[in-house]
N, C-alpha and C positions, 0 to 999 in steps of 0.2 A: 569145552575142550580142555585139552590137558594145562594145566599150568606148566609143565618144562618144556620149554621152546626145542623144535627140532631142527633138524639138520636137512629140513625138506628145502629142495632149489626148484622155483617158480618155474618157466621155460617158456615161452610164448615161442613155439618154433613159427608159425604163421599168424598173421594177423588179418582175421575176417573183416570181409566187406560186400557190402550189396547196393547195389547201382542199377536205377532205370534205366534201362537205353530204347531205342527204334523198337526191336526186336521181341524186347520184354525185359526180365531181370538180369541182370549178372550178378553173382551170389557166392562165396564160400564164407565156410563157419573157420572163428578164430581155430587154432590146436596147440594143446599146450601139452608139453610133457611133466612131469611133477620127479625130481631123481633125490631119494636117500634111501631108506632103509627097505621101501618098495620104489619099484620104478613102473608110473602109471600114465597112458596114455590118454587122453581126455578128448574126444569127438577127433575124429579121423578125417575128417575131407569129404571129396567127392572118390568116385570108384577111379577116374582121373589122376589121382595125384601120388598114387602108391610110389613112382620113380622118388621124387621131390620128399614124401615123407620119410622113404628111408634113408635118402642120403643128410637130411636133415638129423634125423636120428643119429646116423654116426657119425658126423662132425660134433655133437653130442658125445660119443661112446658110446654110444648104445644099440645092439644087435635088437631086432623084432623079435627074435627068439627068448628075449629078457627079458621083457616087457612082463610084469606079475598082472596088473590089470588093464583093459580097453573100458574107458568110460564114455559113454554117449549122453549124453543130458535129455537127447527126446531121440525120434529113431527117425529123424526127415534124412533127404538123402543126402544133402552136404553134412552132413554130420555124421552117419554111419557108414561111408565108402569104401574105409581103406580097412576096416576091422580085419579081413581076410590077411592081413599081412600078418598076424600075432595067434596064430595058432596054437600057443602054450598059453596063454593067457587065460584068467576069467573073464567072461563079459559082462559088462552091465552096462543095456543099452532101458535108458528112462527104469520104470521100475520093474525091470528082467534082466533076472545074474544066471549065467549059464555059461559053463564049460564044456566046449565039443557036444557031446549029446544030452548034459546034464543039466535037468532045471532047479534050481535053488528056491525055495520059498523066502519072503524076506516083508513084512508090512512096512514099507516108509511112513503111510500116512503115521504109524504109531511110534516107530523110534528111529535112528538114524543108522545108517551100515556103514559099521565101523571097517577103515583100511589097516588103520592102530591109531595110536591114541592122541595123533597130529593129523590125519586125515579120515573127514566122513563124508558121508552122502547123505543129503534131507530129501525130500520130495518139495519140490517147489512148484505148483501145476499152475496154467495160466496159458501160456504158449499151446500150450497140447497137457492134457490133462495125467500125462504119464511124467511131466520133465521133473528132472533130478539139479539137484547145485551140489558140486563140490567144496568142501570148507578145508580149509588148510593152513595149517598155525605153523608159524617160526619166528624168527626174529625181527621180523616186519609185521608182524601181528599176524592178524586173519586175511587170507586170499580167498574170494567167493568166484569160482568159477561157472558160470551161470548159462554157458548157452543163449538161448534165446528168451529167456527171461529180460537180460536186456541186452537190446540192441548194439547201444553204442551209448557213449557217456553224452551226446547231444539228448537222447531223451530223459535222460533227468528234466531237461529244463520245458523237452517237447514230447508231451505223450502220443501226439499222433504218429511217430516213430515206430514205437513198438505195437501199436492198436494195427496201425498200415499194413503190421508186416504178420497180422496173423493172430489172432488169439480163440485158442478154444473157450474160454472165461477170464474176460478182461475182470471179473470182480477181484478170485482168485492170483490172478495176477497180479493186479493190483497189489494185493494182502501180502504178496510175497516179496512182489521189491521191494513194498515195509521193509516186511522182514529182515531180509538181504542186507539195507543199506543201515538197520539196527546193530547188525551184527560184525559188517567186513569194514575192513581198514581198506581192503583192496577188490577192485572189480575187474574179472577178465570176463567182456561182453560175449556174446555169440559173431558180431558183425562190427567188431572195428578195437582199437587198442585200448592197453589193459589201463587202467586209470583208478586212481586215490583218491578215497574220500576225504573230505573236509569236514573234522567232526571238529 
């Protein structure tokens, strides 16, 4: 990534979590917005939370109508809900970029899609063999926003965590939190707060 640090501000507007109960799961994905030079929304909710994410957004400053990108990490339904709010926006839900009726070609497996030169998108498959991680450099280093690649910072220590909750290829997966945790000073999980590595 780029050597000059940006002006990009992290945003964890909600913080994901997933809980057994009687009935079965209860489940939303973390949502983070990303605001400098683009302003990019990173996994949306459930179809549920549109009230909650836009007023969230403007005590932010920030209108749905601004929003330059909607990023979805994999396309399950806590994570793609609330897209509908950001109609000027492009999308990129896992690895499909698409504005209004337009589909974009883009190989992740082979290089990363660039936002500009403080934020990209890898392909990190494991979860669902489409998920994307977000990378984002500033003055706090690298932020990896990762979806459900990992769960929550308890499975660092416990892999049946993230195994529990679902893996199209735990190999893949595997290879990828490598990867992740090579690369990020900072983790904002899919299901629960954003946390620091210890390097």
């Amino acid at each position: 990534m780029c050597a000059e640090k940006s002006n990009y501000e992290v945003i964890v507007l909600f913080t994901g979590y997933s809980r057994n109960t009687e009935q079965g799961t209860q489940a939303n994905c973390t949502c983070t917005l990303l605001k400098g030079p683009k302003l990019v929304i990173i996994d949306t909710m459930t179809a549920w939370d549109g009230e909650i994410l836009t007023k969230a957004l403007l005590s932010n400053n920030v209108n749905c109508k601004d929003i330059d990108f909607v990023i979805c990490t994999h396309g399950h339904s806590d994570h793609i809900g609330c897209n509908y709010l950001f109609p000027e926006a492009t999308h990129i839900v896992g690895n499909c970029i698409s504005h209004k009726n337009n589909y974009y070609a883009h190989n992740f497996s082979d290089s990363p899609y660039k936002i500009d030169e403080n934020v990209q998108i890898i392909h990190t498959p494991g979860h669902t063999l489409q998920d994307v991680t977000v990378l984002v450099e500033n003055e706090n280093g690298i932020t990896a926003i990762v979806g459900d690649l990992f769960e929550n910072e308890d499975d660092l220590v416990d892999d049946t965590i993230w195994k529990n909750a679902g893996s199209d290829s735990q190999e893949l997966q595997f290879q990828n939190r490598d990867k992740i945790l090579e690369i990020a000073d900072w983790i904002v999980p899919g299901h629960g707060p954003m946390f620091k590595l210890n390097k």
